[in-house]
C-alpha positions in Angstrom: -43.4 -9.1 -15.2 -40.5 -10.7 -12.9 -37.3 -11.6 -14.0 -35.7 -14.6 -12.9 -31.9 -16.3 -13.4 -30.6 -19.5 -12.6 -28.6 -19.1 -9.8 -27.3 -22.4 -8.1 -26.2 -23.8 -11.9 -27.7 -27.0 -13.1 -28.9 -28.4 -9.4 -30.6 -26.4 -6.9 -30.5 -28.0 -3.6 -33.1 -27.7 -0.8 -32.1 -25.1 1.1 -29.8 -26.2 4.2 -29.3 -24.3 7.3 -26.7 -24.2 9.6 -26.6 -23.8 13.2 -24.4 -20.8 14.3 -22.5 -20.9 17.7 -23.7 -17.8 19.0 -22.2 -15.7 22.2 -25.5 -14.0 22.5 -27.5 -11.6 19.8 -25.7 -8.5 20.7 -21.9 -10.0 20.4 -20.1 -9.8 17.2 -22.6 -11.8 15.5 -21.2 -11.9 11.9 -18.2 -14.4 13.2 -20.1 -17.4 13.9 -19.0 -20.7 12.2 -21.7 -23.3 11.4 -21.5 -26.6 13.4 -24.5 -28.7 12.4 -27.5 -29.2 10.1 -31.1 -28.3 11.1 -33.8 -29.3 9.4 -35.7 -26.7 7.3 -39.5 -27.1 9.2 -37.7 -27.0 12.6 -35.6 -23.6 11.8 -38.8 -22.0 10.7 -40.7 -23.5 14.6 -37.4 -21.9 16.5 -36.7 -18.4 17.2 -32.5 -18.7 17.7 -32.7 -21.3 14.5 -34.2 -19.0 12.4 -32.2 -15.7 13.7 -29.2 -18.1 12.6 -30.4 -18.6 9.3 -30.3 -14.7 9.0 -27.2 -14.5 10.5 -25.5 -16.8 7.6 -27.5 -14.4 5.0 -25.4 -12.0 6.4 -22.4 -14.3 5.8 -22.1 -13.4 2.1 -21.2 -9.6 3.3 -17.4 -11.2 3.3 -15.0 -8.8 4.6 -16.7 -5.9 3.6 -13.7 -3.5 2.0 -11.1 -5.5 3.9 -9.8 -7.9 1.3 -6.6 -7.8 0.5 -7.3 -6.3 -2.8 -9.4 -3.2 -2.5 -11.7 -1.9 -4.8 -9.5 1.2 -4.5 -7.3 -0.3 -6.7 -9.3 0.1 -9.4 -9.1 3.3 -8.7 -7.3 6.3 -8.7 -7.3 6.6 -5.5 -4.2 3.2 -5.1 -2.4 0.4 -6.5 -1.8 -3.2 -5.8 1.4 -3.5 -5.2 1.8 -7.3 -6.2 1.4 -8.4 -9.9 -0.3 -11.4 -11.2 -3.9 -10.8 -9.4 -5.9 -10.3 -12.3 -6.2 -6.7 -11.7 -4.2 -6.0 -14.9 -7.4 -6.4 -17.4 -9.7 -4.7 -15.6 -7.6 -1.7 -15.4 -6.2 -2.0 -18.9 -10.0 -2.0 -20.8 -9.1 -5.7 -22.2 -11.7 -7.4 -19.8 -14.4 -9.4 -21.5 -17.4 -12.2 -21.3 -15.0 -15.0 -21.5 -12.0 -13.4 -19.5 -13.1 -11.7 -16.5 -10.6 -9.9 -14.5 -10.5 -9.8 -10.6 -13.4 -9.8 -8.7 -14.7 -9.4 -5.1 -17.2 -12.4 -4.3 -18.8 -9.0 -2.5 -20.4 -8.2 -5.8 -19.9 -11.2 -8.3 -22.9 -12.2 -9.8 -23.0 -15.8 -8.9 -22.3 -15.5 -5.1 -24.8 -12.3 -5.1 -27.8 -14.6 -6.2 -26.8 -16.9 -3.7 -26.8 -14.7 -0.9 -30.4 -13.2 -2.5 -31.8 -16.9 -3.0 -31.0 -17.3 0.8 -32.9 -13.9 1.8 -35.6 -15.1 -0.3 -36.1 -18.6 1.7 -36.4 -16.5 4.6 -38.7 -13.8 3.5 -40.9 -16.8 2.0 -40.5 -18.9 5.3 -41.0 -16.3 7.7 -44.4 -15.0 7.9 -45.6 -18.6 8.7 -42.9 -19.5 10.8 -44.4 -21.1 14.4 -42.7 -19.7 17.0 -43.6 -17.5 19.0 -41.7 -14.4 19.0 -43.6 -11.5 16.9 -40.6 -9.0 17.7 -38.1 -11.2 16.6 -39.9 -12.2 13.8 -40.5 -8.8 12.2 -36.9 -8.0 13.0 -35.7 -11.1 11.0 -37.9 -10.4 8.2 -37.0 -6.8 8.5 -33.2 -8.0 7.8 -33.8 -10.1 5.1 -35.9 -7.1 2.8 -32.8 -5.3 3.8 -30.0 -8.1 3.1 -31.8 -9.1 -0.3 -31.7 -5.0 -1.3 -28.2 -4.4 -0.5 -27.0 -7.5 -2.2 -29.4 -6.5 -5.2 -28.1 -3.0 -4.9 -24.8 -4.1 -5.4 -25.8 -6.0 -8.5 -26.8 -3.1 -9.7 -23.8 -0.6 -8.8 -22.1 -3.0 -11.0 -24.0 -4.5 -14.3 -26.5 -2.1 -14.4 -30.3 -3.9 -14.5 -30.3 -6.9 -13.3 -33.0 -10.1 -13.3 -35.3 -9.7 -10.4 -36.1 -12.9 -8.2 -38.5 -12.2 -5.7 -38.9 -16.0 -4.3 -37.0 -19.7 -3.7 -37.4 -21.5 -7.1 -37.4 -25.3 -6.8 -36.0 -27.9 -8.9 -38.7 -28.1 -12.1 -38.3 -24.5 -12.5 -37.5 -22.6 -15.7 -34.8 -20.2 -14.3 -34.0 -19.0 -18.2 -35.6 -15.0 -17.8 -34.6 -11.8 -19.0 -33.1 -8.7 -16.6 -35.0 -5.9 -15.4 -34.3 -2.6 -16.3 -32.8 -0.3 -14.6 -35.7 1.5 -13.3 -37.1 -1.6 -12.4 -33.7 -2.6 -10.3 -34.4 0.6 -8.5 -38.3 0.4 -7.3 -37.0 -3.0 -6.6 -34.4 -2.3 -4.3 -36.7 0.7 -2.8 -39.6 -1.7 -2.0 -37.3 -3.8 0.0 -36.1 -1.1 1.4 -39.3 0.6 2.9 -40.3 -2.7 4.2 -37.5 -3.3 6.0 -37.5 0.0 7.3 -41.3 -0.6 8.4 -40.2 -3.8 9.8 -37.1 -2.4 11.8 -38.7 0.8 13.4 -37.9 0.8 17.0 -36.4 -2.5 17.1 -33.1 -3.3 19.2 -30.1 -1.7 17.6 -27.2 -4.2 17.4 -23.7 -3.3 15.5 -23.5 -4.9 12.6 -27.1 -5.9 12.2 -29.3 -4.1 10.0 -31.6 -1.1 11.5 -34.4 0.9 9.8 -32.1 3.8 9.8 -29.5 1.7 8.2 -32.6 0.7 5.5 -33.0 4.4 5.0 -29.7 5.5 4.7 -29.0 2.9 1.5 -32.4 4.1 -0.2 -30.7 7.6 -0.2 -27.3 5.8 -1.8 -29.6 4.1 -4.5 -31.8 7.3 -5.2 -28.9 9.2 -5.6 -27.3 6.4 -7.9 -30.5 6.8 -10.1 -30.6 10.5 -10.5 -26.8 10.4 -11.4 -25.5 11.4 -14.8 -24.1 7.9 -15.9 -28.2 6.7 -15.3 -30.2 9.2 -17.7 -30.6 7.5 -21.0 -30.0 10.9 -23.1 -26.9 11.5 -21.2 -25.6 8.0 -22.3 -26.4 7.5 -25.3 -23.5 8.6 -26.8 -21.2 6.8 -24.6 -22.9 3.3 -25.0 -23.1 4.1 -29.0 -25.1 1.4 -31.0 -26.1 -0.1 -27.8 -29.8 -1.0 -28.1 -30.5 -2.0 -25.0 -30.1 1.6 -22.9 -32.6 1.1 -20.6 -30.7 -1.9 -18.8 -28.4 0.8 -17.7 -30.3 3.9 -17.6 -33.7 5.6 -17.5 -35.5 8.3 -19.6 -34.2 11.6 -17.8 -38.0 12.6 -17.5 -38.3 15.4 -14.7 -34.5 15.3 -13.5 -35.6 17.1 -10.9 -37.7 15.0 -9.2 -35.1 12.6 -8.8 -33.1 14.9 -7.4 -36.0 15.7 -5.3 -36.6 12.1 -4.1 -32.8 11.5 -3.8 -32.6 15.0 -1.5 -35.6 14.0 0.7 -34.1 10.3 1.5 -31.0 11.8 2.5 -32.8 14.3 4.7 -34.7 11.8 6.5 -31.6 10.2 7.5 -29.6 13.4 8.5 -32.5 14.4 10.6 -33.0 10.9 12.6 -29.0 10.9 13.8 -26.1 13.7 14.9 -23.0 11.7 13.2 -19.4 12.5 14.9 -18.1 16.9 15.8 -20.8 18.1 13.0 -22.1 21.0 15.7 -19.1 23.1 15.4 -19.0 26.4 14.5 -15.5 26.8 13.3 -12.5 24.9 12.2 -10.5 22.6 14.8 -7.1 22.8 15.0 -4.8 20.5 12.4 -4.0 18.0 15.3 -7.3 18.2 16.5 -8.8 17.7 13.0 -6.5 14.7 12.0 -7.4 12.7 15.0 -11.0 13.6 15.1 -10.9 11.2 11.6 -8.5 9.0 12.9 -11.0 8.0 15.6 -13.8 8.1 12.7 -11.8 5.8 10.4 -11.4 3.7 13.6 -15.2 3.5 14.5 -14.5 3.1 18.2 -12.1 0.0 17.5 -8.9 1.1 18.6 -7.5 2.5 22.0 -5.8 5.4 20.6 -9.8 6.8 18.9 -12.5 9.0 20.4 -14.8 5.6 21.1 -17.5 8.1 20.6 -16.7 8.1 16.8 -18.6 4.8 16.3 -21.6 7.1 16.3 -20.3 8.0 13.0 -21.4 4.2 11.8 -25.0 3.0 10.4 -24.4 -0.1 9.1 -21.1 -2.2 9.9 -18.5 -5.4 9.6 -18.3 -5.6 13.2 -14.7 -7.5 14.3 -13.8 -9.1 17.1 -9.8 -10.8 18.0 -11.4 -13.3 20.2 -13.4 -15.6 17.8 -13.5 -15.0 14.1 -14.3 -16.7 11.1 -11.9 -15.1 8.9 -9.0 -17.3 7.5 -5.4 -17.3 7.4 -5.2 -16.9 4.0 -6.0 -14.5 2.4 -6.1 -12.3 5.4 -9.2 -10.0 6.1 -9.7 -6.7 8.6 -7.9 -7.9 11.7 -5.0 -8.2 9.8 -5.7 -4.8 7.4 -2.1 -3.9 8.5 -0.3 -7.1 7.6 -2.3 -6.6 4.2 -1.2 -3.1 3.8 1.3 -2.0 6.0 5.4 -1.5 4.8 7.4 -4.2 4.4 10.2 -2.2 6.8 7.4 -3.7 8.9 7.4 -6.6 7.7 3.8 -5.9 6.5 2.9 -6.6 2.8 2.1 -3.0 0.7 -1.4 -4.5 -0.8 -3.1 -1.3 -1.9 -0.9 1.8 -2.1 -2.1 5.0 -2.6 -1.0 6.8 -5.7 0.1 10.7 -6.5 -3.5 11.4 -7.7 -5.0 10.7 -4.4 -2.6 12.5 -2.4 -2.6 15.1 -4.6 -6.1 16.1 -4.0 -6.1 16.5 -0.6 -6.3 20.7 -0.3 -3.8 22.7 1.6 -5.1 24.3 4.9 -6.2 27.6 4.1 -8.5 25.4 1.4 -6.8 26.3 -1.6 -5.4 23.1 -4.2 -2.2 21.7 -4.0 -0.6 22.8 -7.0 3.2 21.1 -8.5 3.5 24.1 -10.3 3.9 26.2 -7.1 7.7 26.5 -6.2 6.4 26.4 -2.5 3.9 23.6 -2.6 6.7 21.6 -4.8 9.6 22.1 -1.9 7.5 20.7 0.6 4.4 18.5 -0.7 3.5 17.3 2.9 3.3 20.2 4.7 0.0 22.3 5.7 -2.3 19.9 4.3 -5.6 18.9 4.8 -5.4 16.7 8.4 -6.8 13.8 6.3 -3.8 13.2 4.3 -1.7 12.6 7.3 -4.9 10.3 9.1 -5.1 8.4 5.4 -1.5 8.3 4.1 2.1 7.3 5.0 4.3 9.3 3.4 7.9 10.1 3.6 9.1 11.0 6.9 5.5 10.3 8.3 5.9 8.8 11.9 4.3 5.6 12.8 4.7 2.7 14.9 7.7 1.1 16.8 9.9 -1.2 14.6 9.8 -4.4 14.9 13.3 -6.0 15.8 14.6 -6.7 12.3 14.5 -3.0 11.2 15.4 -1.1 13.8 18.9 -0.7 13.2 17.2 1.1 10.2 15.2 3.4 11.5 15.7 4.2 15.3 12.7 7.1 15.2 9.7 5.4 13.8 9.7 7.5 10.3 8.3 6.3 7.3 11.4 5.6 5.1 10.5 5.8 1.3 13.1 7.7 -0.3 16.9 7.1 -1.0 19.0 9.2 0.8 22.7 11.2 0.7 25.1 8.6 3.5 27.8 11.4 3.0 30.4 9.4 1.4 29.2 9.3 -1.7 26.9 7.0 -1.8 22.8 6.6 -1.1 20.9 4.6 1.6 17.9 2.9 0.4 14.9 3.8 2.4 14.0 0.6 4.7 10.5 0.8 3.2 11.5 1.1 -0.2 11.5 -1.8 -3.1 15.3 -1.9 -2.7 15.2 -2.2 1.1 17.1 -4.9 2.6 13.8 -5.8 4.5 11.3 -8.2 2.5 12.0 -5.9 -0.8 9.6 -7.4 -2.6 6.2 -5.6 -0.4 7.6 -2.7 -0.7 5.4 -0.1 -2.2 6.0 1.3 -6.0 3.7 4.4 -5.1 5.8 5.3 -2.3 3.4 5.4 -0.3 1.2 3.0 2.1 -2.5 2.8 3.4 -3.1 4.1 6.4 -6.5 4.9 7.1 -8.0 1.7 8.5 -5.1 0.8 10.4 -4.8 0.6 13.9 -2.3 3.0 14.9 -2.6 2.0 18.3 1.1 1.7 19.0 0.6 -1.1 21.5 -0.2 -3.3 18.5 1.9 -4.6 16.2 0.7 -5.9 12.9 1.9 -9.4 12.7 -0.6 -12.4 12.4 0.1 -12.4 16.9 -2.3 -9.7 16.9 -5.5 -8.7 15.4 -7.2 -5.0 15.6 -10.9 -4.6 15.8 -11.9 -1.8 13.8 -15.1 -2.0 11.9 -15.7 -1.9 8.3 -18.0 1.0 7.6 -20.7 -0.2 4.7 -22.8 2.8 5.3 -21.7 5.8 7.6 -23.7 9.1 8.8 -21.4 11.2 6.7 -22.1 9.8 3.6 -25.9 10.3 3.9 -24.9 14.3 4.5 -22.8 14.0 1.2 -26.0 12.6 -0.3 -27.8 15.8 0.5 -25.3 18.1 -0.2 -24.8 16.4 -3.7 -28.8 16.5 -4.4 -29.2 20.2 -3.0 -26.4 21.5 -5.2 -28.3 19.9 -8.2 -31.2 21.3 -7.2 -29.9 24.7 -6.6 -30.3 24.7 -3.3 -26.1 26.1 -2.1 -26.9 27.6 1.0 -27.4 23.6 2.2 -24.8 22.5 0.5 -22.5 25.3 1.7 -23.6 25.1 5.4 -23.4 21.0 5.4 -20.0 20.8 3.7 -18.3 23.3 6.2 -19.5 21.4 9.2 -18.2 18.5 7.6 -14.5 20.3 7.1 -14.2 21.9 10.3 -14.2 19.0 12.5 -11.1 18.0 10.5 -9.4 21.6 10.9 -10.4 22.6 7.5 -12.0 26.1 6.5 -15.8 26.8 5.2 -16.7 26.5 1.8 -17.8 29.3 0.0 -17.9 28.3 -3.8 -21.0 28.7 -6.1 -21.8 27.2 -9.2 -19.3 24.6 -10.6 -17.0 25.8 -7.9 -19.2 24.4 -5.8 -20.0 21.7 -7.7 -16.3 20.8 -8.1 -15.6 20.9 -4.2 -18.3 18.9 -3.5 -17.3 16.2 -5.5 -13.6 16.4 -4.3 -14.7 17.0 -1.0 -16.5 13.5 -1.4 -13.3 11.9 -2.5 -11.2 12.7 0.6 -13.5 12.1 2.6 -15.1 8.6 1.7 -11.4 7.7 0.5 -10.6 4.2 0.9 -14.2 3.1 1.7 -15.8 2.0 -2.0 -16.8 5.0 -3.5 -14.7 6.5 -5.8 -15.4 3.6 -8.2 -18.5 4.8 -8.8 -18.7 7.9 -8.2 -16.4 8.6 -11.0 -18.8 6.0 -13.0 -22.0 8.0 -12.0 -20.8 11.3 -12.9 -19.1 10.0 -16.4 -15.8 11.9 -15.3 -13.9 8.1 -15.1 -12.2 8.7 -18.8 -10.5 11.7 -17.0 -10.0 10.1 -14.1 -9.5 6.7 -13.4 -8.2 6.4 -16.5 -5.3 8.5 -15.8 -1.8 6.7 -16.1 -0.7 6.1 -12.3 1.7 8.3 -11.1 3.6 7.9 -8.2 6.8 9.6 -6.1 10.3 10.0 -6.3 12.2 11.3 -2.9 16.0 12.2 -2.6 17.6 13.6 0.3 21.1 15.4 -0.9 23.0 16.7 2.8 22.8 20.1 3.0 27.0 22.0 2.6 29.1 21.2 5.8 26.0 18.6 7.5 26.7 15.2 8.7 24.7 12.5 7.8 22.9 10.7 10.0 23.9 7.5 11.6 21.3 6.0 11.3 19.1 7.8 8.5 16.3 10.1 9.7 14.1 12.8 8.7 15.5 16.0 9.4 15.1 19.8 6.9 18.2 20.8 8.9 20.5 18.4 7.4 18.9 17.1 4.2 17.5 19.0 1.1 14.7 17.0 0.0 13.7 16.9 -3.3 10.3 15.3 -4.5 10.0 14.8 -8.6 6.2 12.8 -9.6 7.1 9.6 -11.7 4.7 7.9 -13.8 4.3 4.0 -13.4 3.4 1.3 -15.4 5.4 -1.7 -14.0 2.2 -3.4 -13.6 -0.2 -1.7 -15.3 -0.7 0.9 -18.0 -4.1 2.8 -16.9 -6.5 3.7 -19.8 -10.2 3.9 -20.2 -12.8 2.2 -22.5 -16.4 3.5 -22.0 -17.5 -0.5 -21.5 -16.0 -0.4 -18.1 -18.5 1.7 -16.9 -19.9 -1.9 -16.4 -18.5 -5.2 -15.7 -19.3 -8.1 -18.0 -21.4 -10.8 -17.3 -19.4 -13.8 -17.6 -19.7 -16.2 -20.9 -20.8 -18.9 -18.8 -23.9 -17.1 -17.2 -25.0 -16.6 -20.4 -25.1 -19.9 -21.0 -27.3 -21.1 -18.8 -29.8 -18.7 -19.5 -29.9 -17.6 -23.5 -32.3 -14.4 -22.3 -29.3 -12.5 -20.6 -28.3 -9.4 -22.5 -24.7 -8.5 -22.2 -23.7 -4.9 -21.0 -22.5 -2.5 -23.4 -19.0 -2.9 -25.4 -18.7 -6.6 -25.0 
């Protein structure tokens, strides 16, 4: 039986299309503004009318994870620097029906169902559309099957099972119906999947545009989803107790190894049709080598100072262009991912600040774990560290772009400044990227840290609103689909795999080969997965999926404290830089609840659906704990 909601509140209008000012199919397609109304019989007669149609279904992908708040700010992976967002609820466990928190119209329910009931105008219109072109007419319908399953898919990472609309309802319709389980979510999203995967073999490959490889690639995210801890109905019993609804969220467990099986074999297929970025090498890079080997990755072949090659890295995209854009002044999106993010001795404006969890995790060199507790590690936190802390993280002393004009009496060397520091006559000088900088104070980070990882380091661009970069937002890269193997081989017993697939991944980055078993293994895998994806929507639910988030996301945020005391018979210097020779450096891990006080409830393992859904459609179960 299908499952249907109302999804355009108490009017559904006809369905309207409008016409995109294109600069061909292959250019940056995604930043088109409408300029006119077409009729709906004379989209369905025109090739480029109808490809524009598709093009706007794509519209509701937003700015992928380039919003000024980031999902890794619900996380322990950052914090948003600036209070009064909404993120507070969420993150304090007080969220409910009536009082939503924060949310990303990249996953809200109402704007998903909009974007699915456009997919679903297309996929109805299109096999009796009149013009001419069979190609470009499977290729369409192709993206549509895959649009409508990533949007569902999304749904679904979210609240769990969700009502399943397979067509455009009109105006006399009842729209009041139930949601589908979770299993049925899943074969959903899978049909859709395989038929856009049918309908996109050996079509024109386009960045940004869906692909068959792309359709493949998110069947192995979704069967991976499904075989997951937080999805097996004994394993959540407990942790949903005296919710009588489990299979909304979860399945029976049945043979767990056949959905490891099916998970396994998906990401295969996918790690077997592409090479993704450096994963032939038989040995560890060196540190440089490694850090900018994921420099160029995080930049996708967007920035000047990357291995363009890197893009190969990418499967399915937010493709950017500085030349013609649809994305606002405010708030800003991924052109301006530095002005969102940067420090404010930049004049840039914090946004989502990585926290001493995150950095924490990142493994020294030789592949042990940082560890506070070691006397050496302590002294010197940011030395000999996994090459993707420095790629990913701005940390004390870290060097970075010029200064612009107003700081550089500040900072004459291009250092990260986020300590307070010994002037020599008594006194301390406040770190120009600190809260109690003289520059813009207020976007200065509380972490004491700032994002780096998706920021053009190019130093040739300055982040100010006179500039925009043009690196790509990465829904769906090659790597993950290897971590989707590795994670289903593991469960499977399968470690050789997993061993052999994880140290290709490390070496390109400088780091040495695995060689855990067990729930060693397991455990490197998973944090393994966390630098690695870091920053790019995963660690909300991966820590969901494997039911660790009580442990960790809902750890109180910790952050850290950096003094620099001159060393006996040093002068200072004039201005302040880093330097070991003059300045003992002490670091001391500070926990911070200036906007928030982290703690965990097992009912945000879902988000509500809002009071006002409900509503309109009485057959709506709510999610567990609300």
């Amino acid at each position: 039986m299908q499952k249907f909601i109302k999804i355009l509140g108490k009017g559904v209008v006809a369905s309207a299309l409008f016409f995109l000012l294109l600069t061909g199919c292959k250019e940056d397609f995604l930043n088109t503004e409408p300029l006119d109304s077409i009729s709906s019989e004379a989209t369905w007669a025109d090739g480029p009318l109808a490809q524009a149609f598709i093009f706007n279904v794509y519209s509701f992908l937003g700015y992928g994870g380039f919003e000024e708040q980031g999902l890794s700010s619900l996380t322990d992976e950052a914090m948003f620097t600036h209070a009064g967002r909404n993120i507070r609820p969420f993150n304090e466990g007080t969220e409910d029906a009536t009082n939503t928190a924060w949310m990303s119209a990249t996953y809200q329910w109402d704007q998903m169902y909009l974007a699915i009931r456009q997919a679903n105008v297309a996929i109805d219109r299109l096999p009796t559309s009149t013009f001419t072109d069979d190609v470009l007419r499977d290729r369409l319908l192709g993206e549509a099957h895959f649009l409508r399953a990533y949007y569902y898919h999304q749904l679904a990472r979210f609240y769990g099972g969700v009502p399943l609309i397979d067509r455009p309802y009109g105006l006399d319709e009842d729209y009041s119906v139930e949601r589908g389980t979770w299993a049925e979510t899943v074969d959903f999203i899978v049909a859709d999947l395989d038929e856009a995967a049918r309908l996109l073999a050996g079509k024109t490959v386009t960045p940004g545009r869906a692909t068959d490889l792309a359709a493949q690639a998110l069947k192995s995210r979704v069967l991976l989803y499904d075989a997951s801890d937080l999805h097996q109905s004994d394993l959540v019993t407990g942790v949903f107790s005296g919710y009588s609804n489990i299979e909304l969220v979860a399945s029976p467990s049945g043979d767990r190894a056949a959905k490891w099986r099916r998970a396994r074999d998906a990401a295969k297929l996918v790690v077997d049709a592409a090479t993704g970025y450096k994963l032939d090498l038989s040995g560890p890079v060196s540190a440089e080598e490694g850090k900018q080997n994921y420099v160029s990755i995080a930049m996708g072949g967007g920035s000047a100072v990357g291995d363009a090659s890197a893009a190969v890295e990418l499967i399915f995209e937010r493709t950017k262009t500085p030349l013609y854009t649809v994305e606002d002044n405010w708030p800003l999106g991924g052109i301006h991912h530095g002005i969102n993010n940067g420090p404010n001795g930049y004049n840039n404006w914090a946004g989502n600040t990585p926290i001493q969890q995150m950095v924490d995790d990142y493994e020294m060199m030789d592949g042990s774990y940082f560890d506070w507790d070691n006397a050496e590690h302590a002294a010197a936190p940011y030395d000999n560290r996994d090459p993707r802390l420095y790629a990913s993280v701005m940390h004390d002393g870290a060097s970075w772009k010029p200064r612009p004009p107003a700081s550089r009496s500040f900072d004459m060397v291009d250092q990260i400044q986020t300590g307070y520091y010994d002037d020599g006559a008594g006194g301390t000088i406040n770190g120009v990227d600190t809260r109690e900088s003289s520059i813009e104070n207020w976007n200065g980070s509380r972490t004491h840290y700032y994002h780096r990882k998706f920021i053009d380091p190019d130093p040739a661009l300055p982040d100010n609103q006179s500039n925009a970069q043009t690196v790509p937002w990465p829904f769906i890269r090659y790597t993950e689909a290897v971590l989707n193997y590795v994670e289903a081989s593991i469960e499977l017993g399968e470690e050789d795999v997993a061993r052999e697939w994880l140290s290709r991944l490390r070496y390109r980055v400088g780091m040495p080969a695995v060689t855990d078993s067990g729930d060693a293994l397991r455990e490197r895998y998973r944090n393994e997965r966390r630098v690695e994806l870091a920053y790019e929507e995963h660690r909300y639910h991966d820590a969901r999926r494997w039911l660790i988030a009580p442990e960790t996301l809902g750890r109180i945020i910790q952050t850290i404290d950096i003094r620099a005391t001159l060393k006996p018979g040093a002068t200072p210097h004039t201005p302040y830089r880093y330097d070991t020779d003059v300045y003992d450096y002490t670091y001391t891990v500070v926990e911070n609840t200036e906007n928030e006080t982290r703690t965990w409830v097992n009912k945000m393992y879902y988000r509500p659906i809002s009071r006002d859904e409900i509503n309109r459609n009485s057959l709506l179960i709510q999610n567990p704990g609300y």
